[in-house]
Structures are given as structure tokens and as C-alpha cells.
MOPAC internal coordinates of N, CA, C and O (Angstrom, degrees):
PM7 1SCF
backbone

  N    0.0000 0     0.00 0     0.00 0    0    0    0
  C    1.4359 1     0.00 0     0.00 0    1    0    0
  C    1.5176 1   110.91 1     0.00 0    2    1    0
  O    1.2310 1   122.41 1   133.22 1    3    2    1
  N    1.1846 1   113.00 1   -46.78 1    3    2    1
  C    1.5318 1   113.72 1  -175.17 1    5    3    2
  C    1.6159 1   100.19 1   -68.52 1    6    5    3
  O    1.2310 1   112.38 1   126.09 1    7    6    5
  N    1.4405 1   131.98 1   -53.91 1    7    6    5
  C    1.4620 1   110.56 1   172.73 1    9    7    6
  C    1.5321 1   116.87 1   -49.15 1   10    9    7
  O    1.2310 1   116.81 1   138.86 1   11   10    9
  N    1.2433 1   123.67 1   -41.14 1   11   10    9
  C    1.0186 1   116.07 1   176.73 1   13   11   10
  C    1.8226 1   131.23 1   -67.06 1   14   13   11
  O    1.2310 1   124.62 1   163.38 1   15   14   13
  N    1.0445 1   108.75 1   -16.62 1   15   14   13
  C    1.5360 1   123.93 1   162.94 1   17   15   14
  C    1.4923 1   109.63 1   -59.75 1   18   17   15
  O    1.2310 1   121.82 1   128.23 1   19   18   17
  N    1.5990 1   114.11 1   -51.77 1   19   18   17
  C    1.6420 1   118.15 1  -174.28 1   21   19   18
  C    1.1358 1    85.16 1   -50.39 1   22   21   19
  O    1.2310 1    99.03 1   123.60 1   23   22   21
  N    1.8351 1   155.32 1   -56.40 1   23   22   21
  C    1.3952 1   113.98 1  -141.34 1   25   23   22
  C    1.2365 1    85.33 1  -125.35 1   26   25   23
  O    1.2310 1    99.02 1  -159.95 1   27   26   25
  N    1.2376 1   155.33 1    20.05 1   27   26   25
  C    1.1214 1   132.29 1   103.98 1   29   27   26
  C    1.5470 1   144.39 1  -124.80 1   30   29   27
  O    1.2310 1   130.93 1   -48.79 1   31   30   29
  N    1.7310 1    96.51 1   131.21 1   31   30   29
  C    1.7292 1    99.36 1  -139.60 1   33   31   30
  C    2.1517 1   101.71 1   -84.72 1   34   33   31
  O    1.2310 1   129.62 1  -157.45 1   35   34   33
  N    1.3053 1    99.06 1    22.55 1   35   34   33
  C    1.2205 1    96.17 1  -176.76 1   37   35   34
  C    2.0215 1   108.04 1  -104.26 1   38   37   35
  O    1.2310 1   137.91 1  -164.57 1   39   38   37
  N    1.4388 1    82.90 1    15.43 1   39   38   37
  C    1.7125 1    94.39 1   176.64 1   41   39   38
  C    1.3522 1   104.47 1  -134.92 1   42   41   39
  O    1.2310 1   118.70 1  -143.72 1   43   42   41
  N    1.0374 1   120.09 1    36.28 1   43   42   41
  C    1.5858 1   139.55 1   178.95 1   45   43   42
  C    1.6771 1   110.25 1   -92.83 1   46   45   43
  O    1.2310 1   107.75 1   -54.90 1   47   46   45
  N    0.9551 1   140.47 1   125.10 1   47   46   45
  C    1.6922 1   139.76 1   168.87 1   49   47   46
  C    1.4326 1   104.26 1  -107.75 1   50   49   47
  O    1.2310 1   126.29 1   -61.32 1   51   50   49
  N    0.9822 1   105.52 1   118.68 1   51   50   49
  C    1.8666 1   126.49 1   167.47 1   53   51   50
  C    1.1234 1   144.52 1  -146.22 1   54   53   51
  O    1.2310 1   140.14 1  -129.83 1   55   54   53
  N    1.3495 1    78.53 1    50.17 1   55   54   53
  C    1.9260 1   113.48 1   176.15 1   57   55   54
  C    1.2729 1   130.32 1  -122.04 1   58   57   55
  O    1.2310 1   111.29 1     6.23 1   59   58   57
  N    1.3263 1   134.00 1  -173.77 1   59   58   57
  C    0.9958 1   143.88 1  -174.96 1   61   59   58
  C    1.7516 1    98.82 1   -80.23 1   62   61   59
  O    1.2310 1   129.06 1   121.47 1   63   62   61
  N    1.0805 1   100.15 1   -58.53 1   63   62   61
  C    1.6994 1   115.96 1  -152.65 1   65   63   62
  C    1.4893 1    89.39 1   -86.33 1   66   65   63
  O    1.2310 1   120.53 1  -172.27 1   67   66   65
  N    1.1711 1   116.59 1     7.73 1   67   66   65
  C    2.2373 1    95.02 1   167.60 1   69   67   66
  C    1.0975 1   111.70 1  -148.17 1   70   69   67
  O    1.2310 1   129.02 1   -28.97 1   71   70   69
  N    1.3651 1   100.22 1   151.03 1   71   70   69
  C    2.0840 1    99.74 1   178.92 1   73   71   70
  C    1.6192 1   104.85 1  -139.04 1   74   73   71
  O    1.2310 1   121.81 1   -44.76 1   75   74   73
  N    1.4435 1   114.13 1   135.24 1   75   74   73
  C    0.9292 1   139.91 1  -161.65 1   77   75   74
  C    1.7567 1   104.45 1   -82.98 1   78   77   75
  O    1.2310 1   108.30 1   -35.13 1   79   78   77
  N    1.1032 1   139.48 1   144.87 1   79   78   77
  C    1.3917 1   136.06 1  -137.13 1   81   79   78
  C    1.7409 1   114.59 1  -158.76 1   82   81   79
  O    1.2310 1   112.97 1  -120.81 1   83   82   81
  N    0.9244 1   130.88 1    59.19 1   83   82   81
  C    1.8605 1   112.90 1   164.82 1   85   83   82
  C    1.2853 1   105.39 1    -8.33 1   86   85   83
  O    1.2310 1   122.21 1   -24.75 1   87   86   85
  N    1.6300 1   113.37 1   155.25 1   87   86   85
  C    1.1243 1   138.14 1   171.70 1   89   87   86
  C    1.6928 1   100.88 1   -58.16 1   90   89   87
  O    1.2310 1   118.49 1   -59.74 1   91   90   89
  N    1.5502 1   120.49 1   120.26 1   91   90   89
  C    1.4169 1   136.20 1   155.87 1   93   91   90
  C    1.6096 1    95.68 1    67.40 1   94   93   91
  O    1.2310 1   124.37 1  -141.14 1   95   94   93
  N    1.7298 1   109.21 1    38.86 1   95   94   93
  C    1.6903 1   109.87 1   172.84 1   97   95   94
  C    2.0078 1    90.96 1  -113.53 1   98   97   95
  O    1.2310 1   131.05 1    -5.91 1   99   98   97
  N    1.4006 1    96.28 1   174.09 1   99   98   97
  C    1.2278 1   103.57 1  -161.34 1  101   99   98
  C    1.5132 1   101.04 1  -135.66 1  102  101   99
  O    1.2310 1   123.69 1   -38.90 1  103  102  101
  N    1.2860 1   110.53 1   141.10 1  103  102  101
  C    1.5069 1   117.14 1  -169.33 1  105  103  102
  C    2.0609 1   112.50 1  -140.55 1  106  105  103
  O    1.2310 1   135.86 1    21.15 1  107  106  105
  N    1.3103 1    86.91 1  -158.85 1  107  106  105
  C    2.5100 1    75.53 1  -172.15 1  109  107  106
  C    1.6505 1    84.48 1  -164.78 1  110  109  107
  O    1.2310 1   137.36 1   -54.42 1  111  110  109
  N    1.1682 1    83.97 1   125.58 1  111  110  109
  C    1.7333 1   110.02 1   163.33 1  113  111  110
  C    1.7877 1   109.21 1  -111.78 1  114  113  111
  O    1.2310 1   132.71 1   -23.73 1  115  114  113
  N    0.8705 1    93.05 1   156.27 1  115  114  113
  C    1.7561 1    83.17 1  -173.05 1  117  115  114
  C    2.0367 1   100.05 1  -142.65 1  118  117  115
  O    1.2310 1   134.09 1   -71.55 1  119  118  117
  N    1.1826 1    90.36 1   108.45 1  119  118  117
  C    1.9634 1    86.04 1  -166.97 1  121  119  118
  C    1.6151 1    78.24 1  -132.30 1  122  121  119
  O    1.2310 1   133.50 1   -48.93 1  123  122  121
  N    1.4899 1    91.51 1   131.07 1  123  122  121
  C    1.8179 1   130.10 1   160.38 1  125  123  122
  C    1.6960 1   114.90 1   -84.86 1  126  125  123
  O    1.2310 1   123.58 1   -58.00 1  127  126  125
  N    1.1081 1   110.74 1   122.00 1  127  126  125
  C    1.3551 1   124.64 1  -177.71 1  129  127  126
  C    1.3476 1   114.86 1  -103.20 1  130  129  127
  O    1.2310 1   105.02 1   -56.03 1  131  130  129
  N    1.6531 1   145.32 1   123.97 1  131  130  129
  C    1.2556 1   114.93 1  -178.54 1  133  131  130
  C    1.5080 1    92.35 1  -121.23 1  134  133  131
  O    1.2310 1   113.11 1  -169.55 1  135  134  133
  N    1.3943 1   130.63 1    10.45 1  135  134  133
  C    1.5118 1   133.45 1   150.18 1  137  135  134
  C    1.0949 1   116.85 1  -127.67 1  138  137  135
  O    1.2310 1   129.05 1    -3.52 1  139  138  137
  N    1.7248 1   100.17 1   176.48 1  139  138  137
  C    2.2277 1   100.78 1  -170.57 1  141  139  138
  C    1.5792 1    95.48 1   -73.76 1  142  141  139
  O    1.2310 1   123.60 1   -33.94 1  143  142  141
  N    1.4354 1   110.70 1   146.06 1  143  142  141
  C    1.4046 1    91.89 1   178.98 1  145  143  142
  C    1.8035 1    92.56 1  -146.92 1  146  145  143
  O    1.2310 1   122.26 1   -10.69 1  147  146  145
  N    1.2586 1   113.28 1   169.31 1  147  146  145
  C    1.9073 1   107.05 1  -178.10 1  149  147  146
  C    1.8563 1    82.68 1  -132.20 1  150  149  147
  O    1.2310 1   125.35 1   -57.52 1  151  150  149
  N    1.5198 1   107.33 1   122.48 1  151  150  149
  C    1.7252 1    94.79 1   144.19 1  153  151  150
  C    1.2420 1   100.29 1  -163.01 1  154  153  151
  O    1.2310 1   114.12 1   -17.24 1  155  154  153
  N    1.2437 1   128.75 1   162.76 1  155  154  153
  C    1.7869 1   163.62 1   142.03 1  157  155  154
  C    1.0126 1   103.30 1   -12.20 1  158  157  155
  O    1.2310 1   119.20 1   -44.96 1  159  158  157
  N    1.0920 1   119.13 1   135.04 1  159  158  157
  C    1.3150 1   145.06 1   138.63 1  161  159  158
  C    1.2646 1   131.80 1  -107.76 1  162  161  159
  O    1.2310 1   107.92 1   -66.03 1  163  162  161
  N    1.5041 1   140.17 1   113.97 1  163  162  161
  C    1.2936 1   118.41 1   171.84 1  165  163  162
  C    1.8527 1   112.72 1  -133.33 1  166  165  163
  O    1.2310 1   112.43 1    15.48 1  167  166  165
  N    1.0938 1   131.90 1  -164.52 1  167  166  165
  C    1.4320 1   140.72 1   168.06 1  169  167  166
  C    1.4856 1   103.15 1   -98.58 1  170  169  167
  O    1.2310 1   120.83 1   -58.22 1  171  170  169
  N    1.7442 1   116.01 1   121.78 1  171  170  169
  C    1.0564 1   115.20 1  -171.07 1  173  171  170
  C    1.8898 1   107.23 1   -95.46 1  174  173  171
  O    1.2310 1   121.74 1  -165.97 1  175  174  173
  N    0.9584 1   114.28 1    14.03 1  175  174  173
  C    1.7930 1   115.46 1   175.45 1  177  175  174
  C    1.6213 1   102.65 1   -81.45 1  178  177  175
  O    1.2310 1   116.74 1   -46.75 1  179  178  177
  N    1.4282 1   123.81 1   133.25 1  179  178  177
  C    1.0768 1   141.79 1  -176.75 1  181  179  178
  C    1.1918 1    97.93 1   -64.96 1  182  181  179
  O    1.2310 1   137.10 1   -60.07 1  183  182  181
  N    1.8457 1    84.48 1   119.93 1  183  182  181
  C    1.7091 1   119.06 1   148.33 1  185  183  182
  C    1.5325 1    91.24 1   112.65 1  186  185  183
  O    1.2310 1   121.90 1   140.00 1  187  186  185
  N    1.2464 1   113.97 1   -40.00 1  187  186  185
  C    1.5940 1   125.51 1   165.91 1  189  187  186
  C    1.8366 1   120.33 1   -14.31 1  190  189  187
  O    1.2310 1   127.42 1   123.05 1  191  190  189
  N    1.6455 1   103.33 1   -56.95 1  191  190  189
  C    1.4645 1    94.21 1  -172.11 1  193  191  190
  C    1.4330 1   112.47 1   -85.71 1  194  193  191
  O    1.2310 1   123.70 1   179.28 1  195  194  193
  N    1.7978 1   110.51 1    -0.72 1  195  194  193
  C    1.4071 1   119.09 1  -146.47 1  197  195  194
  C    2.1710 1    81.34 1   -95.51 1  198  197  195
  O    1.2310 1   140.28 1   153.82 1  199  198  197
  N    1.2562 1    78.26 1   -26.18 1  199  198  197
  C    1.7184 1    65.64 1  -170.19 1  201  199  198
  C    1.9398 1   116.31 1   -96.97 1  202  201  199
  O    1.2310 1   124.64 1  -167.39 1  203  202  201
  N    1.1127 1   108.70 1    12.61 1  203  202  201
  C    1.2764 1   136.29 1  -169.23 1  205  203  202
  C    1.5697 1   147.09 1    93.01 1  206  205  203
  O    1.2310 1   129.26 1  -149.10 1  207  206  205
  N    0.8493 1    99.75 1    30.90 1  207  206  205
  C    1.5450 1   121.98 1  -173.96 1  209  207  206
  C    1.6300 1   113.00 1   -75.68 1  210  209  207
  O    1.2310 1   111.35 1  -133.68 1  211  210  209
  N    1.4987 1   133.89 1    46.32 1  211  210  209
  C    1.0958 1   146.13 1  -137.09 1  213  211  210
  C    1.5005 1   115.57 1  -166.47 1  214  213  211
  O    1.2310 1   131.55 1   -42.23 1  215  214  213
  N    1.0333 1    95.32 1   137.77 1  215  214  213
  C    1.9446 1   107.20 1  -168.43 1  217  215  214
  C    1.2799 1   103.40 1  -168.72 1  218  217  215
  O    1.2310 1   126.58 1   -24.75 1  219  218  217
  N    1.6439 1   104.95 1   155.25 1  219  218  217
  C    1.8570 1   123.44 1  -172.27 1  221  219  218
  C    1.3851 1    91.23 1  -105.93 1  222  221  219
  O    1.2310 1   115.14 1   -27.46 1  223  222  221
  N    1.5454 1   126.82 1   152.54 1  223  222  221
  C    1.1161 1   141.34 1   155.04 1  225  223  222
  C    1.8610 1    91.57 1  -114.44 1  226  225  223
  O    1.2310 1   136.25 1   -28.95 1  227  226  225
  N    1.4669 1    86.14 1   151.05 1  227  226  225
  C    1.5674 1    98.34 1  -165.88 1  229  227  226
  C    1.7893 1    97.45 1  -157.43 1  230  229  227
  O    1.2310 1   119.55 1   -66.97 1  231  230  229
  N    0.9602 1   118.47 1   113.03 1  231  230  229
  C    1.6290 1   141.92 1  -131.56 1  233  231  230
  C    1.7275 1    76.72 1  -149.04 1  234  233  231
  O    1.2310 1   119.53 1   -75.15 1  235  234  233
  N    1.7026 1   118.50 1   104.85 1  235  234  233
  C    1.0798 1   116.44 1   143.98 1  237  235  234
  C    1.6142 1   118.38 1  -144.79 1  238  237  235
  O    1.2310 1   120.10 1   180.00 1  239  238  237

């Protein structure tokens, strides 16, 4: 994935809130909640969420 970002930079993550991942590698986001809250998550590389790459975090 990361070679593949160099040539195209529209699959690049360079944020706080995303981490970029090899196939079946494992990574940690760490988000503080100070209310109940429900939202989405998905993989933003095309075709990715279309084929299921998507999950709720649900913080209550």
C-alpha cells in the first residue's frame, strides 16, 4: 500500500484519524470519546467501501 500511495497520492493517509495498512497487517487508532456517540468507519481507497470494507464504532 505505501508503494502504492507514491504513485498514487490520492491513496495516501496523512492524518491523525487514518492509518495506512498492507494486506492482513494490523495497526491502532486511539480516539477519546467524552459522549455516547454511533459512527462509520470505512477504507477510503476506491471500490474499498463498495465492496465492504466498513464498520460502526459505537462508544456508549
Amino acid at each position: 500500500m505505501i508503494e502504492m500511495s507514491k504513485k498514487d497520492h490520492s491513496l495516501a493517509h496523512s492524518h491523525s484519524n487514518s492509518i495506512m495498512l498492507e494486506p492482513q497487517g494490523q495497526g491502532e487508532i486511539i480516539w477519546k470519546f467524552s459522549k455516547d456517540i454511533e459512527l462509520e468507519m470505512a477504507c477510503n481507497i476506491p471500490g474499498h467501501y463498495e465492496s465492504g470494507m466498513v464498520g460502526k464504532i459505537i462508544n456508549k
